[in-house]
C-alpha positions as CSV (number, residue, x, y, z in Angstrom):
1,X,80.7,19.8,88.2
2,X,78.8,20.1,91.3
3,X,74.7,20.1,91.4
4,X,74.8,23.7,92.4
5,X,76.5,25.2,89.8
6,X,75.0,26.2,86.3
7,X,75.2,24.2,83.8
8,X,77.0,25.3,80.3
9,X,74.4,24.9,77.3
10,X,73.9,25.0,74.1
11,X,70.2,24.9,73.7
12,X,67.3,23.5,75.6
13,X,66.5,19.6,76.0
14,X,62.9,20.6,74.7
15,X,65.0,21.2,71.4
16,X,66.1,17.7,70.8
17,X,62.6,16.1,72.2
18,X,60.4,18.3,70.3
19,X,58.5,15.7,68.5
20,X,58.4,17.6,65.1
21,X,61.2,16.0,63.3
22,X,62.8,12.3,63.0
23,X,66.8,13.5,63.8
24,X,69.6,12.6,61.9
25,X,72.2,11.2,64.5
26,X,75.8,10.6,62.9
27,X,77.8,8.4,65.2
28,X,81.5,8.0,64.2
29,X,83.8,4.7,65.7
30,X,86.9,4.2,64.6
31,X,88.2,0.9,63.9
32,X,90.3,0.8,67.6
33,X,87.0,1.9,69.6
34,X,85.3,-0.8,67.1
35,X,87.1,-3.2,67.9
36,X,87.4,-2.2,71.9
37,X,83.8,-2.1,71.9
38,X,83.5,-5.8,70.1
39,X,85.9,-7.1,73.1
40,X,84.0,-5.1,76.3
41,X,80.6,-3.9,75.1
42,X,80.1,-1.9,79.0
43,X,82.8,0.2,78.9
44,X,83.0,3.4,77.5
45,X,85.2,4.2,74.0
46,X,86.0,7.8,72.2
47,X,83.8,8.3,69.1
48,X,82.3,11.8,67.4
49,X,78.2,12.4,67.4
50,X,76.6,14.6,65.4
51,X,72.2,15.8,65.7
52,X,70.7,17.7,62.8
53,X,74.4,18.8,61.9
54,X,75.4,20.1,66.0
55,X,78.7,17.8,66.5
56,X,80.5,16.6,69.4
57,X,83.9,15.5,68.3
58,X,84.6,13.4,71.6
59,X,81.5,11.5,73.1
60,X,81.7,8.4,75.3
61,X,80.0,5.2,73.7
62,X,79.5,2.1,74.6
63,X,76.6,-0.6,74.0
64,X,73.3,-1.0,75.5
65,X,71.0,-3.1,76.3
66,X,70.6,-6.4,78.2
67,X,69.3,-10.1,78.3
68,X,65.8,-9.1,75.9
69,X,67.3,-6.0,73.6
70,X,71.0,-6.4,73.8
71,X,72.2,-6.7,70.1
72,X,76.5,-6.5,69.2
73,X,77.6,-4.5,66.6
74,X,77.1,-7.1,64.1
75,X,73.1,-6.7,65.0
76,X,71.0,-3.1,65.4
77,X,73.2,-2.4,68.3
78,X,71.8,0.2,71.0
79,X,74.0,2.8,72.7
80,X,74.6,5.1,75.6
81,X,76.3,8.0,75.2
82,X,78.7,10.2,77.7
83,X,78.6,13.6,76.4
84,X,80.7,15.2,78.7
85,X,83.2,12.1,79.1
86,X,86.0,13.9,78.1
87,X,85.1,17.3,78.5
88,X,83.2,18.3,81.3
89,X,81.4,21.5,79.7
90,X,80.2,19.2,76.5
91,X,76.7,19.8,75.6
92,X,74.5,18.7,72.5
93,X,71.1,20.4,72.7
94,X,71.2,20.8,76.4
95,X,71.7,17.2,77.6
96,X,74.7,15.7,78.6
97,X,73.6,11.9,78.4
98,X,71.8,10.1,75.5
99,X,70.5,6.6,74.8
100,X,70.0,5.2,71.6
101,X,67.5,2.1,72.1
102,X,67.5,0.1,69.3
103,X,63.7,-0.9,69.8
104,X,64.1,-4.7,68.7
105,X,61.6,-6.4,71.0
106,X,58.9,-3.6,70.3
107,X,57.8,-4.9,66.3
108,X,55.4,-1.5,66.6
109,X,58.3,0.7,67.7
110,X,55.5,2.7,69.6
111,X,55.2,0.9,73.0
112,X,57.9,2.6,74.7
113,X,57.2,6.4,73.2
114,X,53.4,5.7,74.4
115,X,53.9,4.4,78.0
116,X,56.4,7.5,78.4
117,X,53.7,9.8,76.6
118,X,50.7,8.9,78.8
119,X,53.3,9.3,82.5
120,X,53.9,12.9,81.2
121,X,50.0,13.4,80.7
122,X,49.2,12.2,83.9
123,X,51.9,15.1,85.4
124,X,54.5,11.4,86.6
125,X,58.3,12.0,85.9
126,X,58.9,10.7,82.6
127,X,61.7,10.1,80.3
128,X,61.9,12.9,77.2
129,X,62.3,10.7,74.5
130,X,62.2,10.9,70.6
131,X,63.2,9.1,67.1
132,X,66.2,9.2,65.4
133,X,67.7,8.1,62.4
134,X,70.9,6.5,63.1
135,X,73.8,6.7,60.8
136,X,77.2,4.5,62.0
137,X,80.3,5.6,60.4
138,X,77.9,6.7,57.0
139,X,76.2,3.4,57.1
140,X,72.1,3.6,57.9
141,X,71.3,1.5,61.0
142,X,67.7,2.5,61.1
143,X,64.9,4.2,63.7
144,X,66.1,4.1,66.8
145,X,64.6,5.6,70.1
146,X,66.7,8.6,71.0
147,X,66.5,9.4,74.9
């Protein structure tokens, strides 16, 4: 969809990034994207994500991270997700990209919310960023940094 041309929505980014609430993301693989995903890590598989009960049945995933935070799926795995991957008009809460940063080299899982925090205070561009719960095909992977 060109620049110019409104957006489709389904609520506001300032919804998801609110900062009142830790949100409950539900990420769904099945065992072919699993298994795609354990072969090419970069590239992007189908899967279904769900915040605070809003689902997308097709998202793109694939892993993130790189030399320092780059876990596999047998670790606390980060991810990148492609909203709109498969259908162009796919929202969730306004945005149409997420990241899911596991936060393994930050012990205080603070660091990166605080550096982001202070650029917005001093009026800088800064990332809109919040914490999640993450569930993985009903299993509990833990906080992660959802932005």
């Amino acid at each position: 969809m060109p620049p110019d041309e409104p957006v489709p929505d389904t609520g506001t980014p300032g919804e998801v990034f609110a900062l009142d609430r830790v949100h409950q993301v539900r990420l769904e693989l099945d065992a072919s994207a699993w298994a795609e995903l354990e072969q090419d890590p970069s590239s992007y598989v189908e899967g279904g994500l769900a915040i605070d009960g809003e689902a997308l049945p097709r998202v793109g995933v694939r892993l993130k991270g790189r030399s320092g935070s780059y876990r596999d799926l047998e670790g606390k795995a980060g991810f990148k997700l492609d909203l709109d991957r498969y259908d162009d008009d796919a929202r969730l809460l306004g945005v149409r990209k997420l990241n899911l940063g596991n936060m393994v080299v930050d012990c205080s899982m603070a660091k990166e919310w605080l550096a982001w925090s202070v650029a917005r205070g001093a009026e800088v561009p800064a990332l809109r960023l919040d914490y999640a719960e993450l569930w993985v095909n009903d299993e509990l992977w833990g906080l992660y940094l959802l932005v």
